[in-house]
C-alpha positions in Angstrom: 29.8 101.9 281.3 28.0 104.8 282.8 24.7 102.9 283.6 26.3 100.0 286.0 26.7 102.3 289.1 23.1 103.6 288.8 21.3 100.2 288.4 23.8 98.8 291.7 22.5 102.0 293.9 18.8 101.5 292.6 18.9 97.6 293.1 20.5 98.4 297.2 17.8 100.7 297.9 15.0 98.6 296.3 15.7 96.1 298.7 16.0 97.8 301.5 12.1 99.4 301.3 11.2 95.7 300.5 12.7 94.2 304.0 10.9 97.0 306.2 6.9 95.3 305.7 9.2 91.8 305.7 11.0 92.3 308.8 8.2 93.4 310.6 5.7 90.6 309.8 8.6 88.4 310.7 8.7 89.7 314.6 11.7 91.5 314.0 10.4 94.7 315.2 11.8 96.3 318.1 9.7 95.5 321.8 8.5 98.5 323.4 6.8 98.2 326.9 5.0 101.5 325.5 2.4 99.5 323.5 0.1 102.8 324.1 3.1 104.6 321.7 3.2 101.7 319.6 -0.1 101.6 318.9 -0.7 105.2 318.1 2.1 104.7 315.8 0.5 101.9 314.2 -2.9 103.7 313.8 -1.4 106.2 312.2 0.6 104.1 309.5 -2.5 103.5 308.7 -4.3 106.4 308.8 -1.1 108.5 306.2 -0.3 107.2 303.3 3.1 105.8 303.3 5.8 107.9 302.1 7.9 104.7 301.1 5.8 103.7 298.4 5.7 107.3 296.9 9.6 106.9 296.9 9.0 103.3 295.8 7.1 104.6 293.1 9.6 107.3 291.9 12.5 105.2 292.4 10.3 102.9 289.9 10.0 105.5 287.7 13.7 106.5 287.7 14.9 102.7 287.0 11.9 102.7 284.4 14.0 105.6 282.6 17.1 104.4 283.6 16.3 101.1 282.2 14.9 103.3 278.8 18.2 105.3 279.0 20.3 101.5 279.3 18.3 100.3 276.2 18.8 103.8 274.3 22.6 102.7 275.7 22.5 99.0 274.3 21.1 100.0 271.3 23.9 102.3 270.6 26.0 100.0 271.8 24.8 97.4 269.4 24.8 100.6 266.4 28.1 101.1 267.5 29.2 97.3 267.9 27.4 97.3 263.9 29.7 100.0 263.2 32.8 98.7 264.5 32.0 95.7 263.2 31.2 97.4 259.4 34.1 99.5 259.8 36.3 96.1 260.8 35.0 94.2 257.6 35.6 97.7 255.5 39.0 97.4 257.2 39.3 93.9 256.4 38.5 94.7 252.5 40.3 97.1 252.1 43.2 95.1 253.3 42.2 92.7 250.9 41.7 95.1 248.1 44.8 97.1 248.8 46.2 93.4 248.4 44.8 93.2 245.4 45.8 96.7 244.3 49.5 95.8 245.7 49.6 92.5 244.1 48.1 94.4 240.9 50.8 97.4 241.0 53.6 94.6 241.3 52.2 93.0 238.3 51.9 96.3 236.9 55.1 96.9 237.9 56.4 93.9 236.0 54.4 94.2 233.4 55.7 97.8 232.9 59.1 96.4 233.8 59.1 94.1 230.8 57.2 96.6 228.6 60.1 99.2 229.0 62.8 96.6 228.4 60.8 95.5 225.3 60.7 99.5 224.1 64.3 99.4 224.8 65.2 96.6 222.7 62.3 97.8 220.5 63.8 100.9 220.4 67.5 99.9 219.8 66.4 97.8 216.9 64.5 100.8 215.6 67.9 102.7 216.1 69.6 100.1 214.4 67.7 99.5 211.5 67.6 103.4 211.5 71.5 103.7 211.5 71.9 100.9 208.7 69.2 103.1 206.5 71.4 105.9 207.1 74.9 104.1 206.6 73.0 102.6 203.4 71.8 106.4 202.3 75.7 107.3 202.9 76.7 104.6 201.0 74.0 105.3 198.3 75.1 109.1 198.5 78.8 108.2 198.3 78.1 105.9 195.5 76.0 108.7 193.5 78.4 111.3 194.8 81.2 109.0 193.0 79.6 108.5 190.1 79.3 112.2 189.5 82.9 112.6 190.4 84.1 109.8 188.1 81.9 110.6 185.1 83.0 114.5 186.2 86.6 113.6 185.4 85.8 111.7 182.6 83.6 114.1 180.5 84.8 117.4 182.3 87.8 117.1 184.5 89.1 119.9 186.7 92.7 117.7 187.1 94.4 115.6 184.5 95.1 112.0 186.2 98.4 110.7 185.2 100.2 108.0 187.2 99.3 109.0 190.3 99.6 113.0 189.8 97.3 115.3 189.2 97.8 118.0 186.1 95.6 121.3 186.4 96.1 124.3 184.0 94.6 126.5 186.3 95.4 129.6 186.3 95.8 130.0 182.2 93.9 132.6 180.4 93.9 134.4 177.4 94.1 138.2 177.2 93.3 141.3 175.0 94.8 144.4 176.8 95.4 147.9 175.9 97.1 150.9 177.1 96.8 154.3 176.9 99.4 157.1 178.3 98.9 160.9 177.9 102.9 161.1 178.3 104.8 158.3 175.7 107.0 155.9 177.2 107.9 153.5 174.5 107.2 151.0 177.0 104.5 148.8 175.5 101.9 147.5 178.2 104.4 147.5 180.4 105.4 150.6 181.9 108.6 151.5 182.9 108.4 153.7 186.1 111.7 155.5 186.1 110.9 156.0 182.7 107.6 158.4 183.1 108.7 161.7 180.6 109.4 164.9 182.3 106.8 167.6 181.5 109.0 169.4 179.1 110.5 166.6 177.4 109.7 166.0 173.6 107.7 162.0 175.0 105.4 164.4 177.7 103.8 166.0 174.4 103.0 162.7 173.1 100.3 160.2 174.1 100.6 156.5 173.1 98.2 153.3 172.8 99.3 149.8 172.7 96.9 147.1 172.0 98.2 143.6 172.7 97.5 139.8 174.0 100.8 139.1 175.1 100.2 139.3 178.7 98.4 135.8 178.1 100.1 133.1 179.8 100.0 129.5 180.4 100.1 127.4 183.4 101.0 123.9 184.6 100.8 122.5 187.8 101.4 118.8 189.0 100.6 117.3 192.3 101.7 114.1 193.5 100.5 113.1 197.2 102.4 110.5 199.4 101.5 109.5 202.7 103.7 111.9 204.6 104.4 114.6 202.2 103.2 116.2 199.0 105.4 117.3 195.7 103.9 120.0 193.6 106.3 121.4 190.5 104.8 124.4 188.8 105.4 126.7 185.8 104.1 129.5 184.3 104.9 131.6 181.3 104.0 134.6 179.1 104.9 136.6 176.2 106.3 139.6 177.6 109.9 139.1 177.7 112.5 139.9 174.4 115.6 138.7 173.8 117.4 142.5 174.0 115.7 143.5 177.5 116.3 140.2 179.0 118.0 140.7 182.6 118.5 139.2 186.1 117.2 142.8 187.8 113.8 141.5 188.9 111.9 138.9 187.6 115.1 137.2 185.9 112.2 136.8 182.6 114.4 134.9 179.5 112.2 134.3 176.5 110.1 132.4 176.2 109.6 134.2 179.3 109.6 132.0 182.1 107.6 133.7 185.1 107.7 130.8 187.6 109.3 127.0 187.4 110.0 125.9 190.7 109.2 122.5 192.7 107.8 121.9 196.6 108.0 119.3 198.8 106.0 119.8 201.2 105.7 117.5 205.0 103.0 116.4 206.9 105.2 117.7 210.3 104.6 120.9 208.4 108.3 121.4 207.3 108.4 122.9 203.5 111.1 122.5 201.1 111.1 124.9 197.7 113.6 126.0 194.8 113.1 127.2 191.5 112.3 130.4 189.8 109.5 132.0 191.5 108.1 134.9 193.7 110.7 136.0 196.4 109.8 135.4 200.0 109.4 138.9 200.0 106.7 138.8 198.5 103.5 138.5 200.8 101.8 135.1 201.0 98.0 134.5 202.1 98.4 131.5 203.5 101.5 130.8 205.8 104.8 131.0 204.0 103.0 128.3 200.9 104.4 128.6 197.1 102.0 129.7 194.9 99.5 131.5 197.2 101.4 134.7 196.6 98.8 138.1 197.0 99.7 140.8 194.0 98.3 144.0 193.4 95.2 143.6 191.2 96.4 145.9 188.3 96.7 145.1 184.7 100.1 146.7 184.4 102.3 143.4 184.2 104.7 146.1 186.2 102.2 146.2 189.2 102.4 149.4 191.8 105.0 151.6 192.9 106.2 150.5 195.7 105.3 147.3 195.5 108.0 144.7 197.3 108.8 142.0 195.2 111.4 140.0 192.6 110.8 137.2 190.8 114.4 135.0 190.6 115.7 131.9 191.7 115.6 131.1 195.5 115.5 127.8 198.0 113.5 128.2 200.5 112.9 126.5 203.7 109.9 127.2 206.1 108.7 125.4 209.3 104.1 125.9 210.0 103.4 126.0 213.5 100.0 124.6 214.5 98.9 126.5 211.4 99.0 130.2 213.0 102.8 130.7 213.1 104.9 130.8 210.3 109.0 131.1 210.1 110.8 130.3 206.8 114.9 131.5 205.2 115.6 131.6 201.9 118.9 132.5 199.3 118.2 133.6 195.9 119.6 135.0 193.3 121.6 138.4 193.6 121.8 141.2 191.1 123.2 144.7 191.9 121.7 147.6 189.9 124.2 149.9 187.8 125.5 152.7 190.2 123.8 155.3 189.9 125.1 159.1 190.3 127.2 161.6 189.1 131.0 161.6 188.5 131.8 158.5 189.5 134.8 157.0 189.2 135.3 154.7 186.7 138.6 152.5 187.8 136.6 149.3 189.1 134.9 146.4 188.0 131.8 145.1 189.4 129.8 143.5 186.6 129.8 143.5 182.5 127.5 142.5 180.0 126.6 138.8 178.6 129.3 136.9 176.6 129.2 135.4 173.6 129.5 132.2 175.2 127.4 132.6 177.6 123.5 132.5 177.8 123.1 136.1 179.2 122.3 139.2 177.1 125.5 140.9 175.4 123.8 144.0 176.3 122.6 144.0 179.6 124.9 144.4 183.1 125.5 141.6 185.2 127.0 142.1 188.5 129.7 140.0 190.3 128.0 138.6 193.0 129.6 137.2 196.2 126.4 135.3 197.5 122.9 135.0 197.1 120.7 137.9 198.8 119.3 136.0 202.6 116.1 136.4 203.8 114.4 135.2 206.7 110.7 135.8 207.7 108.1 135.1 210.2 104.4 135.0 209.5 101.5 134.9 211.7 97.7 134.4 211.0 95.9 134.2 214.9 92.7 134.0 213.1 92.0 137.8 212.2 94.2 139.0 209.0 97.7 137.7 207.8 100.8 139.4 209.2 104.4 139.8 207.8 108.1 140.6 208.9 110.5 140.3 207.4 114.5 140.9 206.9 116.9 141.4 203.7 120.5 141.2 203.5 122.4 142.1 200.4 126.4 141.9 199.5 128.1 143.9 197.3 131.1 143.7 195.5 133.4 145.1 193.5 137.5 145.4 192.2 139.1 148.7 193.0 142.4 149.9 190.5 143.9 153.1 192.5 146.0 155.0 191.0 149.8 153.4 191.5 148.0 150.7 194.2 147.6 147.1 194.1 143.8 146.5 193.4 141.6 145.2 195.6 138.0 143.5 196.6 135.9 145.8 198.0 133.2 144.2 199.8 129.9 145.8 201.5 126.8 144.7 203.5 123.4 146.3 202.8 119.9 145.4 203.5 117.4 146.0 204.6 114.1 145.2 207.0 110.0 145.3 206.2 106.5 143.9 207.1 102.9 144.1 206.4 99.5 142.9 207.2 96.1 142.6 204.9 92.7 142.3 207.4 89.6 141.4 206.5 86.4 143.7 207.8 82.8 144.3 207.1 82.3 140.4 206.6 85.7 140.5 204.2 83.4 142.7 202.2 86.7 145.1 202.5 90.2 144.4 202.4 93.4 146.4 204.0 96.4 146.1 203.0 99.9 147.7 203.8 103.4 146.7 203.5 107.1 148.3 203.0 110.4 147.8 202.9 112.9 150.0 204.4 116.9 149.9 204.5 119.9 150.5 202.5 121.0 148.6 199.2 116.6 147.5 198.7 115.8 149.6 195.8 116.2 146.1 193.5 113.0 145.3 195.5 111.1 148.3 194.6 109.0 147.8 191.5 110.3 151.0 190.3 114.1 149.6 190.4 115.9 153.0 191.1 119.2 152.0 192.5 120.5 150.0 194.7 124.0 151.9 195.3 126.3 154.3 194.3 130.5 155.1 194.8 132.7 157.4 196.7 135.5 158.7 195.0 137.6 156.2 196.0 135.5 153.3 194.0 134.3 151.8 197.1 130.3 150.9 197.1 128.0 152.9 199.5 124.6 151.5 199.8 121.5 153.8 199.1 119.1 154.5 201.4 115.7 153.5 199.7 112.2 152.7 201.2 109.0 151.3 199.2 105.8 151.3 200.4 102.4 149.9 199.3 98.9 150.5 200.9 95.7 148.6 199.3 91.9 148.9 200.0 89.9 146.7 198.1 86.1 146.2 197.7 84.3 143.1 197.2 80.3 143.9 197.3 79.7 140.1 195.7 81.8 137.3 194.1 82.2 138.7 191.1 82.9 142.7 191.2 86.2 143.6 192.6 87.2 147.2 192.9 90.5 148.7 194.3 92.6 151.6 194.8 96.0 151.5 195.5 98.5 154.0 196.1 102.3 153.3 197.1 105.9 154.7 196.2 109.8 154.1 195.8 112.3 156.9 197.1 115.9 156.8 197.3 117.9 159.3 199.3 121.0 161.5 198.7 124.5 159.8 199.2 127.5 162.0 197.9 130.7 163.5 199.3 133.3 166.0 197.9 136.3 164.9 196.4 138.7 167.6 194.3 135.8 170.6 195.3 133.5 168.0 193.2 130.1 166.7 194.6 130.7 162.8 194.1 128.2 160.1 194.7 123.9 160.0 194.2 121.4 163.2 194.3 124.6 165.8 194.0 123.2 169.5 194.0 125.8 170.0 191.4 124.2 168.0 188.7 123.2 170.3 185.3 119.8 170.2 185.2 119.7 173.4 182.3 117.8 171.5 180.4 114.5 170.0 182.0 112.4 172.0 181.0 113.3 172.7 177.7 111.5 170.6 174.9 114.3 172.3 171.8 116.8 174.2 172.5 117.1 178.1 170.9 117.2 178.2 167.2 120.4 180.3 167.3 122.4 177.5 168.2 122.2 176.1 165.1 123.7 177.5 161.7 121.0 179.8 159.6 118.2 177.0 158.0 119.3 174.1 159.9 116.4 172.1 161.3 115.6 172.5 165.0 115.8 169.3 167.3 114.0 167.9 170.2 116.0 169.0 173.2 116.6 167.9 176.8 119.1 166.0 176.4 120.3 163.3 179.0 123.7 165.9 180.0 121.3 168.8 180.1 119.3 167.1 183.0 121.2 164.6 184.8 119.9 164.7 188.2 118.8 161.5 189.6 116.0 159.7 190.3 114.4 160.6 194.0 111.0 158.8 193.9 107.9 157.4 192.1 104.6 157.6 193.1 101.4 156.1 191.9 97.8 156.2 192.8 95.7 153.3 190.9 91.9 153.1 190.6 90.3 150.3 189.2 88.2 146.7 188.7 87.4 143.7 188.2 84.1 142.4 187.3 83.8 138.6 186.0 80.8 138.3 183.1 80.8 135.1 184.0 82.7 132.2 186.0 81.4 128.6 185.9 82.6 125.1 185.4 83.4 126.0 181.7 85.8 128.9 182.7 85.6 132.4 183.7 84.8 135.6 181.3 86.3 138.5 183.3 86.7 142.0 182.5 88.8 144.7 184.1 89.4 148.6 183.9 92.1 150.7 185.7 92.8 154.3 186.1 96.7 155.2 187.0 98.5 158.3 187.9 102.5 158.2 187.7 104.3 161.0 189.2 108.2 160.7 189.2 110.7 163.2 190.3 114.0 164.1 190.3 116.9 165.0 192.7 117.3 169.0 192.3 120.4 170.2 190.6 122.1 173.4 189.5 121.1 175.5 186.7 118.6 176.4 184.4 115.1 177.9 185.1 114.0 175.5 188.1 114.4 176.2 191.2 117.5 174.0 192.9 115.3 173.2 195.7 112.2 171.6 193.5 113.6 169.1 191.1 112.7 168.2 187.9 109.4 166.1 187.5 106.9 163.9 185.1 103.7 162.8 185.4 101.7 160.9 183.1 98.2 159.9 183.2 97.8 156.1 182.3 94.7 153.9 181.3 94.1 149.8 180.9 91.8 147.7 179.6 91.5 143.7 180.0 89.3 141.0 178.5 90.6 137.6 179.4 89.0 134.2 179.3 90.3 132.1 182.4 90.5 127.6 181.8 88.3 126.6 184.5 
């Protein structure tokens, strides 16, 4: 400490000053034969104050404060030893409090421990007893849910349940139609494309209405579902067909006229197997290459659009799904050549005759000799944006040549022909497009309007027709029940002829008389004085052949109302036909133009749909 030196140095000198008067009373003084010096020296010690005790006296007064500065010291000491001391037992409980805390944190810790396990399990039960009111709500939904759909098919069923298949009408309805045409075409609702009147026929000065329900029809379709595959059989019918008109050119319709009858098998490996009468695989599909989901023009005319692609015959059809984007599917189906068609052919062949008596065909309709069923293979696609088509056709034709002195002969030809379409969706499928066609040679069976499908050369051998038909579709759907469309599409068929004796042989010759198109009587002087005057333009006064139909169709759909107890739907459309002729020779046309109709058409429809 800094007050031991001091003390030591003030203790040394102390005791020095205190052996001086000591040592001298004590003899130890120095002799000195000058006692004369010695003695002045002595007098005067005691004459002037000593100068010892002064020091004496301040060294006592420095150890006085040196001994006040070593208490001040001590006592700090001692405040400081208090301190230490204070600050060791503050240590020492705050040890034991941090103890405490530690031993409380642990138990904390424990207790916190055990009190999240117990919300665990507390929480897992919740869970669970949460989940079983759920799977009990499920089951009590499921139940009720059920219920509904039990006491649905007992007091209102949408299927009949019979031995493990289901039986639905839908699709049936009942119809009150109508028709009017500014141009006649004796065709009833059903219009007859190639058979629009020319403007200066007798029929073009003649409207016609038709009122009639038989465009009603009835349908049946049965599902049976296995594990691995499901068998649907379907049929549908009308009342448009007659015995007279009954044909295999199109839609193959024998009264009562049988519109579809056909049966599917279809896999779970997404391999489908179909036959029966039904809609060609020409005709375009909305989902895949399925039966039955089959897109038509929305018209009333039971005849749909010109241009339309489509038959309805018998085929077997086979079709493979792909992960349910890609479609590819072959079918056969029935064959039917249309009559040739042209001017001065020959006539020393056979290639089809009427119905016989023995037969079930009609006596007065043609039926061709077919060598095989038309083949068609087709591919369709669906990435997730619209459904895509394409598609191919071929034909075979056939018929028995006689030349003159010759042995007669099969003559055998291929035709066909290739097409494709799409239908999108946009503006939130508020709007529909839709275009398809079919382009080739020998197609014009496929063309709603039926043209022709070939002609002859001189010879009696067949030479397919170049034909295309194309349809293009927009159609509005501003809510469920409005639709609104327009359509507009056409059929042509092309020239084919060569010469033969200086005669133009074959389809579309420029040689045909066309004198009489546009002539409605002929000249009173032809007849004898007060014989009646008679409609004219006769069928050898205007022979040229057909070159094309076109149609533009306006019109909608708008369903009252369409609920669990059926639908109430109403419909409207506008149609314009214009059909024209190959140009010919004679009269007061102009070769180059043709001969033409056009008729202005309107329909009504009320029909009630079976739920």
């Amino acid at each position: 400490m800094k007050y031991r030196p001091n003390m030591l140095q003030t203790l040394i000198l102390a005791f020095c000053v205190a052996a001086l008067p000591i040592a001298d009373t004590l003899g130890f003084a120095q002799s000195n034969p000058d006692t004369t010096t010695t003695a002045a020296h002595k007098k005067q010690a005691r004459t002037k104050p000593s100068s010892i005790e002064s020091q004496l006296n301040e060294m006592r007064q420095q150890m006085q404060q040196q001994q006040e500065e070593i208490d001040q010291l001590k006592q700090q000491l001692q405040s400081r030893d208090q301190q230490l001391q204070q600050a060791q037992d503050a240590a020492q409980q705050a040890q034991k409090t941090a103890e405490q805390a530690q031993s409380q944190v642990q138990a904390a810790q424990q207790s916190a421990t055990q009190s999240n396990e117990a919300y665990t399990n507390l929480h897992q039960a919740v869970q669970n007893i949460q989940g079983q009111a759920e799977q009990a709500q499920q089951t009590a939904s499921m139940a009720e849910q059920d219920q509904k759909k039990l006491k649905q098919a007992v007091l209102h069923p949408d299927e009949i349940a019979y031995k493990g298949i289901t039986i639905s009408p839908h699709g049936s309805f009942l119809a009150a139609e109508t028709v009017w045409r500014g141009g006649a075409t004796g065709g009833g609702l059903n219009t007859a494309f190639t058979g629009v009147p020319l403007q200066d026929s007798p029929a073009a000065q003649l409207s016609e209405f038709q009122g009639t329900g038989r465009q009603s029809r009835i349908a049946l379709k049965a599902t049976g579902k296995l594990a691995n595959m499901t068998m649907t059989g379907y049929y549908e019918m009308d009342w448009l067909g007659t015995g007279i008109t009954a044909n295999n050119n199109q839609s193959n319709s024998y009264v009562v006229r049988q519109r579809q009858l056909w049966a599917d098998a279809k896999l779970a490996n997404g391999w489908d197997f179909s036959g029966g009468q039904g809609w060609s695989l020409v005709a375009e599909t909305t989902q895949g290459l399925t039966r039955g989901t089959e897109i038509l023009p929305a018209t009333i005319d039971p005849q749909y659009e010109a241009g339309f692609v489509w038959t309805r015959q018998y085929s077997f059809r086979v079709s493979k799904d792909f992960g349910n984007k890609f479609w590819l599917g072959a079918s056969a189906e029935n064959a039917e050549t249309l009559n040739p068609g042209g001017s001065n052919l020959p006539t020393n062949l056979l290639i089809g005759s009427g119905g016989t008596g023995g037969g079930l065909f009609n006596s007065t309709a043609n039926y061709s000799y077919n060598l095989a069923p038309d083949m068609i293979a087709k591919i369709a696609a669906e990435p997730g944006w619209g459904h895509y088509e394409l598609f191919g056709v071929a034909r075979f034709f056939r018929d028995r040549i006689y030349p003159t002195g010759g042995t007669p002969y099969n003559n055998t030809v291929v035709g066909g022909g290739i097409g494709g379409g799409f239908r999108v969706p946009v503006a939130d499928k508020k709007i529909i497009l839709g275009l398809k066609g079919l382009y080739g040679e020998g197609v014009g069976r496929y063309g709603s309007s039926t043209i022709a499908d070939i002609t002859l050369r001189p010879d009696g051998t067949i030479s397919p027709l170049h034909g295309f038909s194309g349809l293009s579709t927009v159609e509005l759907n501003p809510n469920k029940r409005l639709n609104v469309y327009f359509n507009y599409g056409g059929d042509y068929i092309g020239r084919d002829y060569t010469l033969s004796e200086g005669k133009q042989v074959g389809y579309g010759t420029y040689t045909s008389d066309m004198s009489g198109c546009q002539i409605e009587a002929p000249s009173t002087a032809a007849f004898p004085s007060g014989a009646p005057n008679t409609p004219g333009n006769s069928t050898n006064k205007c022979s040229g052949n057909n070159k094309d139909v076109q149609e533009f169709t306006a019109g909608y759909w708008f369903y009252i109302h369409n609920g669990a107890k059926g639908g109430l739907r109403q419909g409207i459309q506008y149609s314009n036909i214009r059909r024209d002729l190959w140009s010919g020779a004679g009269g007061p046309l102009n070769p180059s133009n043709g001969a033409h109709g056009n008729d202005n058409m309107v329909f009504t429809s009320f029909r009630y749909y079976l739920p």
